[in-house]
C-alpha positions in Angstrom: 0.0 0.0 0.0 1.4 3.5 -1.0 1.8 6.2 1.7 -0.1 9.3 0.9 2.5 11.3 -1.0 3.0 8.5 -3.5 -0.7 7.6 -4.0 -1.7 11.4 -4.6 1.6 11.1 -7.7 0.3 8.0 -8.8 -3.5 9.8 -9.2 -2.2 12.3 -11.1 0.3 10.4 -13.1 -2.3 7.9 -14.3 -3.8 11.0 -16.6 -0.7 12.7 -17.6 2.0 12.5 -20.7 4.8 14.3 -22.1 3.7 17.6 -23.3 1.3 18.5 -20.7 0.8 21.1 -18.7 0.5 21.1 -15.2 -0.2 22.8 -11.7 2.0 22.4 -8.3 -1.0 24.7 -6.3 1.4 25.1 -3.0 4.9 24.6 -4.5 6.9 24.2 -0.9 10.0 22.7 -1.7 9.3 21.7 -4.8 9.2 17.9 -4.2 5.6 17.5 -6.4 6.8 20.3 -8.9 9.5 18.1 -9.4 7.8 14.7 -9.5 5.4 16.5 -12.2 8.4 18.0 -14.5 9.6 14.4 -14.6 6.6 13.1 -16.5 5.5 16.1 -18.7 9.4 16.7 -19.7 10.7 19.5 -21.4 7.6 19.6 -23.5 5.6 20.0 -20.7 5.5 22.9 -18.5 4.6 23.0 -14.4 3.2 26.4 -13.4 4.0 26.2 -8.9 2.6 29.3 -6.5 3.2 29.9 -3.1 2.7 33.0 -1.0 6.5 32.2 0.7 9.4 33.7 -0.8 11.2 30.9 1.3 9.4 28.3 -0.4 10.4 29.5 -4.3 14.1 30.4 -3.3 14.2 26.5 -1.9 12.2 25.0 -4.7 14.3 27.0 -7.2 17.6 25.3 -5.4 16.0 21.8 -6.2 15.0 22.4 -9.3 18.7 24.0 -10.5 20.2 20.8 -8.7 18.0 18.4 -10.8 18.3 20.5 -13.7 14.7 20.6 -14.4 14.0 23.9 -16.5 10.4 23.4 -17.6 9.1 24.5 -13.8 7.9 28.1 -13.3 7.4 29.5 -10.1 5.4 32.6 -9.1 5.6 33.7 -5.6 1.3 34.7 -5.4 -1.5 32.8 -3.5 -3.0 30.0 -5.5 -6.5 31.9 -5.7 -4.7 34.0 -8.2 -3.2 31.0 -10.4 -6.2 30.7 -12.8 -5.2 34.7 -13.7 -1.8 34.0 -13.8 -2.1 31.4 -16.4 -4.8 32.9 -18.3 -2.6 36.3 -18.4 0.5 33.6 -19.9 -2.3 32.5 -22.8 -2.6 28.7 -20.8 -5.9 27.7 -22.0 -6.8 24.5 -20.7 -4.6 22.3 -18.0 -3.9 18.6 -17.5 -3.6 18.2 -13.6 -3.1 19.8 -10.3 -1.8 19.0 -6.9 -2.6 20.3 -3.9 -0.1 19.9 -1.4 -2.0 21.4 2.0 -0.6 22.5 5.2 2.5 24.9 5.9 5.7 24.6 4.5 7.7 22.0 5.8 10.3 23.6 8.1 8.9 26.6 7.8 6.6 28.9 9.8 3.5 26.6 11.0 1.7 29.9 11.6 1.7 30.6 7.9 -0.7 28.0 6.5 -3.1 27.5 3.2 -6.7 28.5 4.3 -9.7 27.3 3.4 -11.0 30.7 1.6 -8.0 30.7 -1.0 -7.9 27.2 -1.6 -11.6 26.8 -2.5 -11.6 29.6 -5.1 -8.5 28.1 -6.2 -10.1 25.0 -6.9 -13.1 26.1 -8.6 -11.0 28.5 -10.9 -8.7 26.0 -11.9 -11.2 22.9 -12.3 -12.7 24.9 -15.0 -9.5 25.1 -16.5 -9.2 21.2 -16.5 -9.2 19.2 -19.1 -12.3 16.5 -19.0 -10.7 12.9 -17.9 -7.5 14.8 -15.7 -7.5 15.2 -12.1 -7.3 17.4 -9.1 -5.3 16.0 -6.2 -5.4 17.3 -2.6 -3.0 16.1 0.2 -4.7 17.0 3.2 -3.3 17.5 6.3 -6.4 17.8 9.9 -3.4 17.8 12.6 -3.4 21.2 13.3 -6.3 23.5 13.9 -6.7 25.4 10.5 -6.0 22.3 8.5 -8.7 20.4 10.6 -10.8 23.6 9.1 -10.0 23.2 5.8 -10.4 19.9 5.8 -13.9 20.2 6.7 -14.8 23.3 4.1 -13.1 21.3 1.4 -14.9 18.4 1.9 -18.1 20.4 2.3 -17.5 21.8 -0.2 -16.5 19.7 -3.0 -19.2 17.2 -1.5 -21.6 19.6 -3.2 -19.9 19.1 -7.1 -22.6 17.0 -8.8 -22.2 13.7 -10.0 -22.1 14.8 -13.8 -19.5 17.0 -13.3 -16.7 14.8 -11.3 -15.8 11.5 -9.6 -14.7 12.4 -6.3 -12.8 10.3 -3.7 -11.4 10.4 -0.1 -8.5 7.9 0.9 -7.8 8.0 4.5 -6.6 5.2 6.3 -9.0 3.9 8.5 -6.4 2.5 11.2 -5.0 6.2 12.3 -6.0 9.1 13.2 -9.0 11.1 12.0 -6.1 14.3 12.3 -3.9 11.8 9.8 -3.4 13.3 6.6 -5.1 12.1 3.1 -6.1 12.6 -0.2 -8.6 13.8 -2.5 -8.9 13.0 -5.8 -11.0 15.2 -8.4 -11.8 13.1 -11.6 -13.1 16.1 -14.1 -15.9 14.2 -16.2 
C-alpha cells in the first residue's frame, strides 16, 4: 500500500504525458513540482505558487540541482493561479496538486486556508481538461488544517455527480487528524 504522498503522484500520473501542462498549487520545496516536471518533460510545463518567498528560493535550489528547467514559479497565493495562467495564454490544464498545510520547516503559523484554496479550486477545475485530475494532500493535525479539511470536503461534496468523480483515501487505522487525499476526476 502506498503512503499518501505516493498515492496522490500515482493519481495524477495515471492521466498525464509528455507535453502537458500542469499545476503544483502550493509549491513548498518543490518535491511534487518536481515529481510533475519528470513526467511532462521538457515539452511540458509546471506552473508552482506559493505566497512564501522561502518556499520558491528553496524549490528554485532543487529544481537547478535536478536540472529541471520546464518548472515556473510565481511567488502569489494559489486563488490567483487561474489569472496567472490565463494572463501567460494557458488555456486549458492537465492536472493539479494540492499539497495542504504549511511549509515544511517553515513557519507553521503561515498556512493555506480554506478561503484561497476553494476559489483556487473552482478556478482551476474549470480550467481542467475533462478525464485529468485534481489532487489534494490533506493534512487535519493542526487546527486550521482540521478547518480546511472540513470546508473542502463540504465543499466539494456539493460538485454533482455529472460533473466529477470524487474520492477520499484516509486510512481507516490512524488518526482522523492523519493526513489524506482527494482526488477530483473532471468528467
Amino acid at each position: 500500500m502506498k503512503s499518501i504522498i505516493p498515492l496522490a503522484h500515482s493519481i495524477l500520473e495515471e492521466s498525464l504525458r509528455e507535453g502537458d501542462i500542469v499545476v503544483d498549487a502550493t509549491l513548498g520545496n518543490g518535491h511534487d513540482s518536481l515529481f510533475l516536471s519528470k513526467i511532462v518533460r521538457k515539452e511540458g510545463a509546471v506552473y508552482g505558487f506559493d505566497i512564501q518567498e522561502e518556499a520558491i528560493l528553496q524549490s528554485k535550489k532543487l529544481f537547478q540541482q535536478e536540472d529541471a528547467q520546464n518548472i515556473y514559479t510565481f511567488n502569489i497565493g494559489h486563488e490567483n493561479a487561474a489569472d496567472l495562467l490565463k494572463q501567460k495564454e494557458v488555456e486549458s490544464i492537465d492536472g493539479v496538486i494540492f499539497n495542504l498545510g504549511y511549509l515544511p520547516g517553515g513557519d507553521h503559523t503561515v498556512t493555506t486556508l480554506s478561503r484561497t484554496t476553494i476559489i483556487a479550486f473552482n478556478d482551476l477545475f474549470e480550467l481542467l481538461k475533462p478525464n485529468k485530475y485534481i489532487v489534494f494532500v490533506v493534512y487535519p493535525g493542526h487546527e486550521q488544517g482540521n478547518h480546511e479539511s472540513d470546508s473542502l470536503v463540504s465543499h466539494l461534496s456539493k460538485i454533482p455527480a455529472k460533473d466529477a468523480d470524487i474520492a477520499k483515501y484516509q486510512m481507516v487505522n490512524r488518526s482522523e487528524a492523519a493526513p489524506y487525499v482527494i482526488a477530483v476526476f473532471k468528467k
